[in-house]
N, C-alpha and C positions, 0 to 999 in steps of 0.2 A: 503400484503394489504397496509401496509405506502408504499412501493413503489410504488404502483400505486397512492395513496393519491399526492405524491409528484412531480409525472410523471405529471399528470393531472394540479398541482398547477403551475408548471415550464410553459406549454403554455396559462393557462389561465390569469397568470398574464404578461406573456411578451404579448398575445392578450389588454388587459386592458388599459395596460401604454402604446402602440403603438396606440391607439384608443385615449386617452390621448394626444398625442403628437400631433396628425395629427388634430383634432378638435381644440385644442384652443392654440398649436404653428405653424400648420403650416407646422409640418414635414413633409413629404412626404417619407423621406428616410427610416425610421424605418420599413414597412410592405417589402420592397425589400430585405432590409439587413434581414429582420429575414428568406424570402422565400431563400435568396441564401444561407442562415445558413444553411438550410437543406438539401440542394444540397450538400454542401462541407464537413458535418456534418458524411453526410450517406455515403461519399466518403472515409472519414478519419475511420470509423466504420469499414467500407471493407477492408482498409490497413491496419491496425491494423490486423484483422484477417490473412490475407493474409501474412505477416510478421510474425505471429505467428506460420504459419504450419510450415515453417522450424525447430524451437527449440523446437516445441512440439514434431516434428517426433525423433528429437534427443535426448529428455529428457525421455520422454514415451520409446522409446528402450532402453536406459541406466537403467532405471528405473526397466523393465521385465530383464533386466540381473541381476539385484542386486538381485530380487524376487526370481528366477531362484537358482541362486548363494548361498541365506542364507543370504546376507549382510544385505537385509532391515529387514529381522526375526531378526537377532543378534541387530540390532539398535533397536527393537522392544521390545527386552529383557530389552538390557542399560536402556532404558526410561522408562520400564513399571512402577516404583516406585511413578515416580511424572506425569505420563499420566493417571493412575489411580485416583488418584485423581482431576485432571483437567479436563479429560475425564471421568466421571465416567462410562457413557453409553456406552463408547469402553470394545470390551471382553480384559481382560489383555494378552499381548502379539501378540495381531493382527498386521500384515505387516502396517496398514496406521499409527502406530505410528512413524514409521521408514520414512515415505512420509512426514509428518506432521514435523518431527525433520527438515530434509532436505530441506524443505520449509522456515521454520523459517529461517537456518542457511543460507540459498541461500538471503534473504531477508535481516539479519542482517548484510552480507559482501556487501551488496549494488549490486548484482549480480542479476539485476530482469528479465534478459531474463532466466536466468535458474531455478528462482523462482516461476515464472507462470505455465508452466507445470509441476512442482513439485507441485505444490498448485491444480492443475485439478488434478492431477492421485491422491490427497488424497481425493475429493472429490468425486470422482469417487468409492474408497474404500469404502467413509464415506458411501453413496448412497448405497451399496449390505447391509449395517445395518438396513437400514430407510424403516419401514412399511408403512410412507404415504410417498411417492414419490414425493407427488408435495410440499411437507412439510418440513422445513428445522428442522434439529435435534438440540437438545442440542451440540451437538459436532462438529455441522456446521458451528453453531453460533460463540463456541467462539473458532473455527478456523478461522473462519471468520475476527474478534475481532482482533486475532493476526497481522494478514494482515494488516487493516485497520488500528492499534496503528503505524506501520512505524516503527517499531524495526530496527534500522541500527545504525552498530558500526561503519564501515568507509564509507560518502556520497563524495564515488571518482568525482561523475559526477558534485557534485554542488563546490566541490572546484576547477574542470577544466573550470566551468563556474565563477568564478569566477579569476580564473588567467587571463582565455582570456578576462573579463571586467580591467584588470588592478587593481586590487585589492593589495595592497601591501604585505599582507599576506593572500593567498587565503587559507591558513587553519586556518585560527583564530576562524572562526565559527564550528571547530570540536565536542572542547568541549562542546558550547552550543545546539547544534544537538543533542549531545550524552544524554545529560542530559534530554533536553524537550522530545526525543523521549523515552526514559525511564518511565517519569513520565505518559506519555501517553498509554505505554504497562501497565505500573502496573494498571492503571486507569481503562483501560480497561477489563484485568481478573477480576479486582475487583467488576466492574461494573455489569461484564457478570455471576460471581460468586454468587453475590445475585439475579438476577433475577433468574437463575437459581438452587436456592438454595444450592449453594456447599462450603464445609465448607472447607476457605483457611487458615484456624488457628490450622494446625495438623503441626506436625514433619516434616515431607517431606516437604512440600508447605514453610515453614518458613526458610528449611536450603538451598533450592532450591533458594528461593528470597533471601536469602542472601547471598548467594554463589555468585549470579550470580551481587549483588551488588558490592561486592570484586574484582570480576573478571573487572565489568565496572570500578573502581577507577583504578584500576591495568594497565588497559587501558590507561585508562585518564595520570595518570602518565609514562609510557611509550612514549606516542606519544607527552609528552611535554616537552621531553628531547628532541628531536630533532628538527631540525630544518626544513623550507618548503619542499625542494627537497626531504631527506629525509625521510620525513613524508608521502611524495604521493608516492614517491617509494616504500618505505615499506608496506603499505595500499593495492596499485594495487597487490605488489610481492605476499602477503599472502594471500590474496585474490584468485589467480589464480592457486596459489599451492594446495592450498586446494579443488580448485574445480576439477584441472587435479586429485587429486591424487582420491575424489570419485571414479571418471570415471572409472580412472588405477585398482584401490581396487575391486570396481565391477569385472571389466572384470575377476581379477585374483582370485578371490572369485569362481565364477561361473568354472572357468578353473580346480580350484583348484576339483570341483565338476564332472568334466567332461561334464559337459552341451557344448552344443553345441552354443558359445558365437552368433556367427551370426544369426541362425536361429531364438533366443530368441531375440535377438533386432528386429530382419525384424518383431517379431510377437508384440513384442511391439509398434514399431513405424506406425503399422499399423493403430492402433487409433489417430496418433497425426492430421491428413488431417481431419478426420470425428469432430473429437471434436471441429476444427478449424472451419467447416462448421457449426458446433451446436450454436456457441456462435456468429455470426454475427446478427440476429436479436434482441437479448439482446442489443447489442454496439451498434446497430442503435438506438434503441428506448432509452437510455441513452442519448448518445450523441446527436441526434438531439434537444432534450428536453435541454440538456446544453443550444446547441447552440443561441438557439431562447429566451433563456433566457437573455443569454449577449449581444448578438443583439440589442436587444430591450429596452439595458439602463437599465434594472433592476439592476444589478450589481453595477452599478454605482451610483444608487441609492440610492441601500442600503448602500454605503460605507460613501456616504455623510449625511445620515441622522442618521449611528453610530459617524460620528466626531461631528456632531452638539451634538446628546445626553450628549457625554462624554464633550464637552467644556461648555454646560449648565449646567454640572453637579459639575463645575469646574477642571477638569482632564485634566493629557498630553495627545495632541493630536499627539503626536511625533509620536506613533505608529501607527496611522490609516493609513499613505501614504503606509504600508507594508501589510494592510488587504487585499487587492485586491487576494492575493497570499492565505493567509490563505483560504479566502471563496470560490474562486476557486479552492484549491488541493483536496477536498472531491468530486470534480464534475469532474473535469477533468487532467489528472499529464500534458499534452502537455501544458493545459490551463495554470496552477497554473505556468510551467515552464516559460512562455513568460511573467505572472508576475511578475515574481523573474527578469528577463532579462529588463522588461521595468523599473524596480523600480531602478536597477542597473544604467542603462542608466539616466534615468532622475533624480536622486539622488547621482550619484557615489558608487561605489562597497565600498567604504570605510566609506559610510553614515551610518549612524545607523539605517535609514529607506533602504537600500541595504544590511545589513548586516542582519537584524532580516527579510528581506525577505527569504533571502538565509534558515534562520533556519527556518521558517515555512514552507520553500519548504520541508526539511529534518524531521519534528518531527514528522506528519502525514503523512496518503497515499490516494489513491485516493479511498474513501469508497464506490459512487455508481456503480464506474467505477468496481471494485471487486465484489460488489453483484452481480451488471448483467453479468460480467464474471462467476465468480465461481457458483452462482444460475445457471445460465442459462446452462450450460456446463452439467449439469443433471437434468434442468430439475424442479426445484425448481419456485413454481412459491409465495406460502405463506411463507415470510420470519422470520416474527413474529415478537422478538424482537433485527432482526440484525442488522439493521439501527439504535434506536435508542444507542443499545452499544455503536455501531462504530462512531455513532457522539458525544455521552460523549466522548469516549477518544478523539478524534481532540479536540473538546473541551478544554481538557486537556493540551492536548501538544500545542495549543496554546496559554491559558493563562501560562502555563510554560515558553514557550520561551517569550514570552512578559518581562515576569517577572526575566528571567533570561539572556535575552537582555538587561534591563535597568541597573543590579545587572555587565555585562561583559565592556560594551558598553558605 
């Protein structure tokens, strides 16, 4: 229902402000640019999909071999201690803990072509739990939650976009990626944990966040012993090891089983084409709704009547030339990217308004662009309260990197 609230908000006000424009400036241009928004909008909805059927086909059959094999049961097992209490409403030891784990960890290596259909085949799981069908579950949600917060330990693509702006150390923004995207996942559970009732003040949930806090300093110190080349080489290397070696592990899992490794992937990747077909009316009705949004000047709008608040208010306006980026990565990632690249450009990658761009590309994700994929991929039409989570944590990791932009920067 807030998706639709907000669906309907996105063309009634770029209709408004373009009826605005054309009455008392004059525009003319405004009502063509927002009609070929839709045109290019609904084009880019279908590529996306289109692009997708390949790595769902490959992900979903890797996926039925692990099943097949014991692998995703056995990772089902590892996580049942702290999925049970995160998931309360998952049975303990179901396979989509094991999908759910693999999501996350495809997500937090910066790996989001293999992230996506790892996040469909959970929610596809999540879906054979769920009595109301068109209803998204407590475990949908703060699946969902997790996607949305931008959990990534190494953002390979934003420090290659930034080498190629001439940035002089295109990993300088690691640390503060790691850190806002952090506060934004914790933000997130935490958020999704009391609307949901769930109590994150037990043993497990405490040694888990801490664990996993250690493990990020661990990190942190690590990758700031090295130097640039270093740093991206090492990043991409472990990254890619880890992902061949799933793949390898599976196969030799399932082998180890006697399963018949091909026939289980051809039956898995069966579904990657059909899901790919499921989720293009979702991407259109998002993205066209973006499009005609930023068309139409809203956007632009709003950025200039937050610098005006915050300079009346007496506050630095230092960071508002980087908002563009923020307020566009919860709508759309190509969107939010071409802001990170134009703030780059018209500021210098070494500006503090190109550098806190880069981290707001990094600390969230794209949260409507996720609902209407992952809702719509089963089918979900009542989301409840996934949206409003999922834009607390942006939220979050926003005023985090702000605040930890100014604190590096």
């Amino acid at each position: 229902m807030v998706l639709n609230y907000i669906w309907i908000a996105f063309f009634v006000v770029a209709f408004v402000i373009a009826i605005c424009k054309l009455v008392f400036w004059g525009d003319v241009e405004a009502f063509p640019e927002m009609m070929n928004s839709t045109f290019s909008s609904s084009k880019t909805a279908f590529e996306i999909s289109l692009g997708l059927t390949g790595v769902l086909t490959l992900w979903l059959g890797i996926m039925r071999v692990g099943e097949k094999g014991g692998a995703v049961n056995a990772l089902s097992r590892l996580l049942s201690p702290v999925f049970v209490k995160l998931f309360p409403d998952i049975p303990k030891g179901h396979p989509v803990t094991g999908s759910i784990f693999m999501n996350v960890a495809a997500n937090m290596l910066g790996l989001d072509n293999a992230a996506t259909p790892l996040g469909l085949k959970a929610m596809e799981q999540m879906q054979t739990l769920n009595d109301k069908k068109d209803t998204a579950t407590n475990p949908m949600i703060m699946f969902l939650v997790l996607n949305t917060s931008g959990l990534t330990l190494i953002p390979v693509s934003i420090m290659v976009y930034r080498a190629q702006m001439g940035a002089a150390q295109p990993t300088d923004i690691f640390v503060p990626i790691l850190l806002a995207t952090f506060f934004s996942t914790l933000t997130g559970i935490i958020v999704t944990g009391i609307y949901q009732r769930i109590n994150l003040l037990n043993r497990v949930m405490l040694l888990t966040l801490g664990g996993i806090c250690a493990l990020v300093a661990a990190i942190i110190w690590g990758f700031s012993q090295m130097d640039k080349e270093s740093m991206n080489t090492v990043s991409t290397l472990v990254a890619n090891i880890l992902l061949m070696t799933i793949i390898v592990g599976f196969i030799l899992a399932a082998a180890r089983k006697r399963v018949n490794v091909y026939d289980a992937f051809i039956e898995g990747a069966k579904d990657g084409f059909s899901t790919a077909v499921r989720i293009i009316p979702y991407l259109v009705a998002i993205l066209v709704a973006i499009g005609v949004f930023r068309a139409s000047g809203a956007m632009d709008m709003l950025i200039d009547g937050v610098k005006y608040m915050v300079a009346a208010l007496g506050g630095d306006t230092d960071f508002v030339g980087a908002l563009p980026t923020a307020l566009m990565k919860p709508l759309s990632g190509s969107g939010a990217r071409g802001m990170m690249v134009d703030a780059m450009t018209t500021y210098g990658a070494d500006s503090f308004i190109g550098r806190l761009s880069c981290v707001f590309q990094g600390s969230t994700d794209t949260t409507f662009y996720i609902i209407a994929v992952y809702f719509g991929s089963v089918g979900i039409r009542h989301t409840r309260h996934a949206v409003t989570c999922g834009l607390l944590a942006d939220l979050a990791g926003v005023i985090a990197a702000i605040a930890i932009c100014y604190l590096f920067f």
